[in-house]
Backbone bond lengths (Angstrom), bond angles and torsions (degrees), N, CA, C in turn:
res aa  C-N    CA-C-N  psi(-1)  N-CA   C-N-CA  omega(-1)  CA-C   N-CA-C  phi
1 X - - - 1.465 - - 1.524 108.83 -
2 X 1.042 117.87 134.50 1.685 131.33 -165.98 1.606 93.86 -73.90
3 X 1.752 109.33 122.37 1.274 117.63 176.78 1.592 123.11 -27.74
4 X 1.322 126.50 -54.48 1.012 131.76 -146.98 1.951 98.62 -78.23
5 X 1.046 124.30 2.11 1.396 137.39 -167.71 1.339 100.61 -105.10
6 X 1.215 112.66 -4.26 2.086 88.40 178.95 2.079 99.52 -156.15
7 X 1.595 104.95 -6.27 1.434 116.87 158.84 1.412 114.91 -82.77
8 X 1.672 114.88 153.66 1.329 128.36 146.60 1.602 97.25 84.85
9 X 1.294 124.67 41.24 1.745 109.07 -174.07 1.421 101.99 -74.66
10 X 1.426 77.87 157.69 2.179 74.49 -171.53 1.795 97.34 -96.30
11 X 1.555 106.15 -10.81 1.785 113.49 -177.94 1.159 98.10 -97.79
12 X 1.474 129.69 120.68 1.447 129.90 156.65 1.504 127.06 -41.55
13 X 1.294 87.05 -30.62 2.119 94.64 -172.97 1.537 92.05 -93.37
14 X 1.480 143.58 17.39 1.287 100.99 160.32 1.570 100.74 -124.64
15 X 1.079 88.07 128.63 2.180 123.55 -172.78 1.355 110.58 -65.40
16 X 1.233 113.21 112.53 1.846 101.27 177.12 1.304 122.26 -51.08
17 X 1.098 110.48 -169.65 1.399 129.40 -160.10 1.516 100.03 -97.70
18 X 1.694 114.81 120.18 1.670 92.05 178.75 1.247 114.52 -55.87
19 X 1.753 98.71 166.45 2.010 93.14 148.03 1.189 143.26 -42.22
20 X 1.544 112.10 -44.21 1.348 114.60 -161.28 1.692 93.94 -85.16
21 X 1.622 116.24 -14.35 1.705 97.12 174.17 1.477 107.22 -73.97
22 X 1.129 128.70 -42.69 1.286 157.09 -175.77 1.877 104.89 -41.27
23 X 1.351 99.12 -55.31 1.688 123.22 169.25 1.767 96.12 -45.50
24 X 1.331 96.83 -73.32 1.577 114.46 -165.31 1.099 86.37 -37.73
25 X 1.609 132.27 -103.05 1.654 156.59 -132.13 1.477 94.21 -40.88
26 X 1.597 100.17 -61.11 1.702 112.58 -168.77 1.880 110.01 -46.58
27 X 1.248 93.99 -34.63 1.990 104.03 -178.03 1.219 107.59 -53.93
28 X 1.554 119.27 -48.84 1.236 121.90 -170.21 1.395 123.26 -62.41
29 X 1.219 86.17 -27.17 1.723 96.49 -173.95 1.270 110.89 -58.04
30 X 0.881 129.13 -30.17 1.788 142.31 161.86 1.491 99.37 -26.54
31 X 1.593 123.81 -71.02 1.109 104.28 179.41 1.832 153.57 -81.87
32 X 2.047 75.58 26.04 1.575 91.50 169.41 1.487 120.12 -118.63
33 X 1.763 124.34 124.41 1.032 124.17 -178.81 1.271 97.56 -73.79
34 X 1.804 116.17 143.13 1.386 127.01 153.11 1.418 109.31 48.62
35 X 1.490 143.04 25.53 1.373 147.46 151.20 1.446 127.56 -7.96
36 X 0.886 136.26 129.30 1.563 152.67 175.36 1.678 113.97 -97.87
37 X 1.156 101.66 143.21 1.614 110.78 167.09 1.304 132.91 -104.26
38 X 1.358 98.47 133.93 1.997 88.73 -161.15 1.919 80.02 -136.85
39 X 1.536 96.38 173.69 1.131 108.71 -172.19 1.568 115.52 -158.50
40 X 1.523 110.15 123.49 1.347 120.47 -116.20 2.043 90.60 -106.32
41 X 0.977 131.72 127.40 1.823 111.75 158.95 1.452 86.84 -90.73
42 X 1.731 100.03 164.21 1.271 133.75 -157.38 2.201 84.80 -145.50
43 X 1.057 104.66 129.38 1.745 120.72 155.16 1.279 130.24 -140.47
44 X 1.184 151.03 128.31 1.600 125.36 130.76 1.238 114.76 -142.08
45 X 1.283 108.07 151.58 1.910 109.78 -177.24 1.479 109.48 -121.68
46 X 1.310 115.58 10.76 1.194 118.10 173.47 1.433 125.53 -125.38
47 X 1.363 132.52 130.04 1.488 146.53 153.13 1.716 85.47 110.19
48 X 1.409 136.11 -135.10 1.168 160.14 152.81 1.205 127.64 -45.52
49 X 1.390 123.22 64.86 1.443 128.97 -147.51 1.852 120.79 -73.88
50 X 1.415 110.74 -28.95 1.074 107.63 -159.05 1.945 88.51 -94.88
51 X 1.547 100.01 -34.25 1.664 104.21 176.75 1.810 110.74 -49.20
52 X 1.138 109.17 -34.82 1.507 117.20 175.36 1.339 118.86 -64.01
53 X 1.367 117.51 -44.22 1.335 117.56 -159.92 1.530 89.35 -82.14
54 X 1.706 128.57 -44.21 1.195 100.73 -170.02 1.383 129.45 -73.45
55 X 1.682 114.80 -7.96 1.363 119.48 -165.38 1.873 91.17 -98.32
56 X 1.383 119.05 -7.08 1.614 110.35 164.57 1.910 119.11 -82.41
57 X 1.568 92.48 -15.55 2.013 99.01 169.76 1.425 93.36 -93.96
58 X 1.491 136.44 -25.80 1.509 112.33 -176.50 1.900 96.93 -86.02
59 X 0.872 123.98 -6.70 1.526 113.35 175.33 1.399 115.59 -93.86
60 X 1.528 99.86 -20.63 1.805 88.33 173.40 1.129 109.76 -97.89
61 X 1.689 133.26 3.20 1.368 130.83 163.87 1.612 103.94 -78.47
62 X 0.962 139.61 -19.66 1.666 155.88 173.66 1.240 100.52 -61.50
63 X 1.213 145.56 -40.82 1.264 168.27 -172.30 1.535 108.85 -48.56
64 X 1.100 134.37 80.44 1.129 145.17 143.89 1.835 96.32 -7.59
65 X 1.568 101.84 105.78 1.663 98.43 159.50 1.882 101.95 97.88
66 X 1.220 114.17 -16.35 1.574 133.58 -168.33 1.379 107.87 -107.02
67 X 1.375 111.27 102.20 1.757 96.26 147.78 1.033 131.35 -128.86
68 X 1.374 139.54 152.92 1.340 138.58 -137.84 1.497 104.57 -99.02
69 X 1.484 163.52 95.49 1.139 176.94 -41.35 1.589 109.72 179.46
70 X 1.463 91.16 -84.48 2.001 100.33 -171.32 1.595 80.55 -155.89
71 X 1.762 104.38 150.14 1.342 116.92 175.50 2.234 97.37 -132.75
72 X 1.383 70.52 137.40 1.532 77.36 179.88 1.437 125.02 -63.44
73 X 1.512 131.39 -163.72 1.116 124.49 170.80 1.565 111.42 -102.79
74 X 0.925 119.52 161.41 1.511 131.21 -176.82 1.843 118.36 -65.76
75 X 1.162 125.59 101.69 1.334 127.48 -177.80 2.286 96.42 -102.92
76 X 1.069 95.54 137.98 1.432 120.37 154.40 1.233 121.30 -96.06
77 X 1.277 101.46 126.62 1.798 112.52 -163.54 1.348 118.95 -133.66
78 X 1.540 120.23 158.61 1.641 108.76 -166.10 1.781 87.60 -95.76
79 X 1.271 118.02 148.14 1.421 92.64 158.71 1.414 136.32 -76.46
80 X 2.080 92.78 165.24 1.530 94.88 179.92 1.191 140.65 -100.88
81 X 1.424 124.94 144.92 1.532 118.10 -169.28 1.863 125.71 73.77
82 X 1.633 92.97 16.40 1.614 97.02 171.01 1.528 108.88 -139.78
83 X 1.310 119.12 165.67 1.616 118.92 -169.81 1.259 102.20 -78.08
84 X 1.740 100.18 129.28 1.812 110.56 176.43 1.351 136.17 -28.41
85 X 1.025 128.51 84.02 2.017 125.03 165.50 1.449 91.29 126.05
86 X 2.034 131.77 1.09 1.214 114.30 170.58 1.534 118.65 -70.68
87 X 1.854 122.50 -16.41 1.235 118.30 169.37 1.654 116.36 -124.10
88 X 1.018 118.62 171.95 1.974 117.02 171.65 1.034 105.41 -50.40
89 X 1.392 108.43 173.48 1.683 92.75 170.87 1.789 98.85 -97.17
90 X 1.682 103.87 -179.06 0.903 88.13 163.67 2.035 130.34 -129.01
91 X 1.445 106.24 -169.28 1.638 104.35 -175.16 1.884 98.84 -106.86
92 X 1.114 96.78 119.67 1.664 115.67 175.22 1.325 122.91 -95.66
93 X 1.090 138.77 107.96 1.558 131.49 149.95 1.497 119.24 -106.95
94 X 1.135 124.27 168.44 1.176 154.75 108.10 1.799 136.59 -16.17
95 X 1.212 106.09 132.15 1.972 90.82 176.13 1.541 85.77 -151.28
96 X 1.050 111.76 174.47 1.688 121.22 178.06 1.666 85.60 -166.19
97 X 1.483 93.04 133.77 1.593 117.30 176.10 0.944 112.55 -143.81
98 X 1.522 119.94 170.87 1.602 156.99 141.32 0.854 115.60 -57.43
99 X 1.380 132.31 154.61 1.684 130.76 159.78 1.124 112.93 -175.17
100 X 1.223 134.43 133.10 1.575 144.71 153.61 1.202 103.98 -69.76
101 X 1.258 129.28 -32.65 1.510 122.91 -159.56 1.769 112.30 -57.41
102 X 1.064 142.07 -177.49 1.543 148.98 151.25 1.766 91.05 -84.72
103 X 1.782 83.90 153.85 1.662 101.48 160.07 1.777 122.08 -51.39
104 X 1.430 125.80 -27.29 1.290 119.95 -176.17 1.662 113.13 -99.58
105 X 1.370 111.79 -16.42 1.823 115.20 138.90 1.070 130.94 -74.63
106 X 1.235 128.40 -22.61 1.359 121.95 159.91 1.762 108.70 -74.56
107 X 1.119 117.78 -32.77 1.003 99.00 173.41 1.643 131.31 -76.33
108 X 1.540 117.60 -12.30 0.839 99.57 176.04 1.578 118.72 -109.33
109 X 1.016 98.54 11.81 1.708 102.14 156.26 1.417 115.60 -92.73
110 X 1.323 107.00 -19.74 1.957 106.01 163.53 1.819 107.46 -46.59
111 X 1.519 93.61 -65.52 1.401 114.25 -176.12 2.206 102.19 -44.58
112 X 1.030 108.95 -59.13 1.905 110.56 -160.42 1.937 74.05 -63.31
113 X 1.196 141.08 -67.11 1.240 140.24 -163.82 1.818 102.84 -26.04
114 X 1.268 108.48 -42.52 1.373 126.08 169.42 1.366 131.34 -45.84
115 X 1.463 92.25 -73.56 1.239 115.39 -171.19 1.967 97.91 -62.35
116 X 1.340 115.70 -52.02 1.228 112.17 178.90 1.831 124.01 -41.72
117 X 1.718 107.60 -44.77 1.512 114.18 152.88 1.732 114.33 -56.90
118 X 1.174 114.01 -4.44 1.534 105.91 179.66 1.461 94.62 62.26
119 X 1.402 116.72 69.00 1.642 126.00 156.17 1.465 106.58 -73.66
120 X 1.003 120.53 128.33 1.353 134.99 160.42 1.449 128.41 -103.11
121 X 1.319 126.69 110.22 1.749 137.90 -161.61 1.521 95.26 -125.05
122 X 1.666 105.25 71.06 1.276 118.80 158.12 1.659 116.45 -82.98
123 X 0.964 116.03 -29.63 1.669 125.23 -170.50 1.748 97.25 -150.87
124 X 1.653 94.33 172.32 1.181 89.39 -167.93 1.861 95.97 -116.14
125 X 1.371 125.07 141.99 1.190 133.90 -157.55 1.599 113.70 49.73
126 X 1.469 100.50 56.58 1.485 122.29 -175.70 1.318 101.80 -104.40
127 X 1.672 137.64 151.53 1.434 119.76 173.99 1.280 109.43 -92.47
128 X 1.559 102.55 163.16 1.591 107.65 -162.61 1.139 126.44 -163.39
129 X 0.999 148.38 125.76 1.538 145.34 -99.29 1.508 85.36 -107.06
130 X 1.103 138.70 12.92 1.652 139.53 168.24 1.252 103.11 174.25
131 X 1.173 114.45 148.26 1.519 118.79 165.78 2.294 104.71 -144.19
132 X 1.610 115.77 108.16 1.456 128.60 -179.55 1.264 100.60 -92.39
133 X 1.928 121.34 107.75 1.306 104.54 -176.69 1.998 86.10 -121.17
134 X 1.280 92.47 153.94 1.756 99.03 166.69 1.530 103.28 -79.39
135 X 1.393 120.87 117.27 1.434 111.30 155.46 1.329 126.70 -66.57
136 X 1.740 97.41 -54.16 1.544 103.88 170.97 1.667 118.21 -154.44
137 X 1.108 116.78 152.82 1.339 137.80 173.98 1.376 124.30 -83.65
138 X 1.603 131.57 94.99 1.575 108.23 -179.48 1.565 119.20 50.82
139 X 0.979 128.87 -131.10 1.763 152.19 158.33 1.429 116.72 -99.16
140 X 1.454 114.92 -0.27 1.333 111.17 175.91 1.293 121.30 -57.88
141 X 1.283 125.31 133.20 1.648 135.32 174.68 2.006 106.83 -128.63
142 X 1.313 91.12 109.30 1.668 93.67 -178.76 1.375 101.59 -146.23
143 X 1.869 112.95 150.37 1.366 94.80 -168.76 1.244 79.98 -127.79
144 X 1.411 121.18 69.03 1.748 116.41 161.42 1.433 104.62 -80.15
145 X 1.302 108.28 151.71 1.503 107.87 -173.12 1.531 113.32 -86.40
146 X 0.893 126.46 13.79 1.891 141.08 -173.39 1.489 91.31 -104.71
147 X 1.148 127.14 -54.33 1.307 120.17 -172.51 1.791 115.03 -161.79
148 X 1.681 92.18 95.84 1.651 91.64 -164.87 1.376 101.16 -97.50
149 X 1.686 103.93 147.70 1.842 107.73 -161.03 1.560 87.87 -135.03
150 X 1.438 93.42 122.67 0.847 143.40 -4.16 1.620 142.12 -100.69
151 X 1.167 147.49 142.70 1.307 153.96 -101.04 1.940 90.58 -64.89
152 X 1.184 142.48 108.29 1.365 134.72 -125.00 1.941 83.58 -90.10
153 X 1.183 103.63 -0.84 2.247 91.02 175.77 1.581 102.41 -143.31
154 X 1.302 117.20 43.13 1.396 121.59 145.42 1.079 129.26 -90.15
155 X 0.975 140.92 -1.25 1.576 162.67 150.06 1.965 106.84 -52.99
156 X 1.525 101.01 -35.24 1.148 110.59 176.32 1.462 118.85 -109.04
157 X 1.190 128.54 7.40 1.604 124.48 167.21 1.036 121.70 -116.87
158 X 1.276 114.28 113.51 1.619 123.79 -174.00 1.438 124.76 -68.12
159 X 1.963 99.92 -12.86 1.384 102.41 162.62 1.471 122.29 -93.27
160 X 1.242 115.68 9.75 1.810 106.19 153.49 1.386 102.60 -104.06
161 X 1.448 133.05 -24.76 1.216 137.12 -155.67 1.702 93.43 -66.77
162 X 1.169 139.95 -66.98 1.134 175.97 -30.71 1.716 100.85 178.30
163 X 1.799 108.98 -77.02 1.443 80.96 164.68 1.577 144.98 -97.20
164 X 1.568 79.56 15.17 1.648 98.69 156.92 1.250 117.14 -67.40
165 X 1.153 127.45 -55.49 1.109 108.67 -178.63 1.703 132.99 -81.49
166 X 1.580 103.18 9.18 1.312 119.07 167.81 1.807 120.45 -74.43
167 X 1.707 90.33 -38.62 1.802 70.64 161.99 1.682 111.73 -114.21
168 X 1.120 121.02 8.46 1.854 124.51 168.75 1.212 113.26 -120.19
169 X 1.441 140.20 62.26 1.211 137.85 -146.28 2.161 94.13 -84.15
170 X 0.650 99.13 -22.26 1.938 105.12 169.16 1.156 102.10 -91.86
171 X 1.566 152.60 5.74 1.226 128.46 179.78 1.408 121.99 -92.22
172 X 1.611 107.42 141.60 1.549 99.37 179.10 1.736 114.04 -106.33
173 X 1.481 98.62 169.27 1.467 124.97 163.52 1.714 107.94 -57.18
174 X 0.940 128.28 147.17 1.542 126.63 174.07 1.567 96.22 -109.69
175 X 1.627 114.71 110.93 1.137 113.51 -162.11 1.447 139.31 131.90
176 X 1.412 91.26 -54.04 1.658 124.24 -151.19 1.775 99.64 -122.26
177 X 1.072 132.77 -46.93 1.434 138.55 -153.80 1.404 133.51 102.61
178 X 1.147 123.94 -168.69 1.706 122.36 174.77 1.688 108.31 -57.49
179 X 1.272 98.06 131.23 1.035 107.50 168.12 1.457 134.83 -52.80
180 X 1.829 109.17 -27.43 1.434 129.32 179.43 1.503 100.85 -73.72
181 X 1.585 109.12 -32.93 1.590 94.62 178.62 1.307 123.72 -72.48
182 X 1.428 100.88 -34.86 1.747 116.52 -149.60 1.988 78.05 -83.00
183 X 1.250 145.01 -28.38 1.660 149.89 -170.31 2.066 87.51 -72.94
184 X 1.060 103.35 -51.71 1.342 117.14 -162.35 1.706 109.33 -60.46
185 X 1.006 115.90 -32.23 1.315 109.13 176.82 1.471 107.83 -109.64
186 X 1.235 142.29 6.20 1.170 141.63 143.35 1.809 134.79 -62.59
187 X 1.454 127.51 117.72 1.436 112.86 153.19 1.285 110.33 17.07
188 X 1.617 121.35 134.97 1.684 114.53 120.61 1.248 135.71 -98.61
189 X 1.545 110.97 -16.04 1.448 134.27 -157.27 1.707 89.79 -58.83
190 X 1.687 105.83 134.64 1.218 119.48 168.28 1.846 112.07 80.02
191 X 1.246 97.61 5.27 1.103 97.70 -176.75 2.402 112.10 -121.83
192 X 1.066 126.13 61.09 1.471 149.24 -144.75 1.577 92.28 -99.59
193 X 1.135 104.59 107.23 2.051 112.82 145.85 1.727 100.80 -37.37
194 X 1.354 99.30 137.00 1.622 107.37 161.16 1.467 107.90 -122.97
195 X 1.454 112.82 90.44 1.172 124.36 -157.04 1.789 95.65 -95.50
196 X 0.919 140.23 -13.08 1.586 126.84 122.17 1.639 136.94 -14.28
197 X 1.153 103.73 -57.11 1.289 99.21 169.98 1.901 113.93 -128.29
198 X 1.482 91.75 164.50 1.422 111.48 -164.25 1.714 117.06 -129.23
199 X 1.501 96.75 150.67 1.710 92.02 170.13 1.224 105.27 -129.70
200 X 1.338 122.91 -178.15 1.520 123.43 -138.55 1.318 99.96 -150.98
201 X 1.781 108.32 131.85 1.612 100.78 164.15 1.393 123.46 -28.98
202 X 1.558 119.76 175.21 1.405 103.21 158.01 2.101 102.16 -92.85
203 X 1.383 116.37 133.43 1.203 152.97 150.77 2.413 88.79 -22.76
């Protein structure tokens, strides 16, 4: 596992990654030629929230071409872009991966990852029993409108910003800058580690 994924936490309470997971992840990598790094948001505020998020990192480790890296810790969040207490709140992570895939296969196994939680995209900043967004791709910067990389308003949410930078505390925005800066001048209010609960490589 690439140093910068389990060194330097900027949160005391989150515990590296043993060795022997570390052993594991790194094995796999074997069966990826020339791999890319992408970096995954994780949401949902509806039904069984934390059960969701982990069975959306065990489906993108399932992933033909995907392997799952380091997953952040669990933040509780107010939602964004709708009037206060009209939805649950919601549970946020983090994912950091591998991939052979291109940006428009990853994206559309983000999307079936969805649909399998029975995502529903009735409205827009509607709640929804998961939401798999690409933050970013490698260094890729593209502003196709199907899928602009990087995620074109992560720069502005302190709930991906946040447990991103809990397990990449040096990682940047492609675009935008360090992530510690672009976290740093943002809000926190409503945005709380739930250092209670946890999610888990995939097994």
């Amino acid at each position: 596992m690439t140093a910068f994924f389990t060194e330097g936490q900027s949160d005391p309470t989150v515990q590296p990654v043993p060795a022997s997971v570390v052993e594991k992840v790194d094995a796999a990598d074997t069966t990826l030629h020339n791999p890319k790094r992408a970096v995954i948001s994780l949401g949902s505020n509806l039904g069984n929230r934390l059960e969701t998020l982990q069975g959306a990192i065990d489906a993108l480790e399932d992933t033909p071409g995907v392997r799952v890296k380091a997953v952040s810790p669990v933040y509780e969040t107010e939602p964004w872009g709708v009037d206060p207490g009209s939805q649950p709140s919601y549970f946020n992570a983090v994912v950091l991966l591998k991939t052979t895939l291109p940006p428009s296969s990853l994206l559309e196994r983000a999307h079936a990852v969805e649909e399998a939680f029975h995502r529903v995209r009735d409205e827009r900043w509607g709640a929804r029993t998961l939401d798999v967004d690409i933050v970013a791709y490698a260094d890729v910067v593209d502003d196709d409108p199907r899928l602009t990389l990087p995620h074109p308003r992560a720069h502005q949410r302190a709930f991906v910003l946040a447990p991103w930078h809990d397990v990449e505390p040096e990682a940047r925005l492609p675009g935008r800058g360090t992530v510690a800066d672009l976290l740093g001048a943002l809000p926190r209010e409503g945005v709380e580690a739930r250092k209670d609960l946890e999610l888990h490589l995939p097994d």
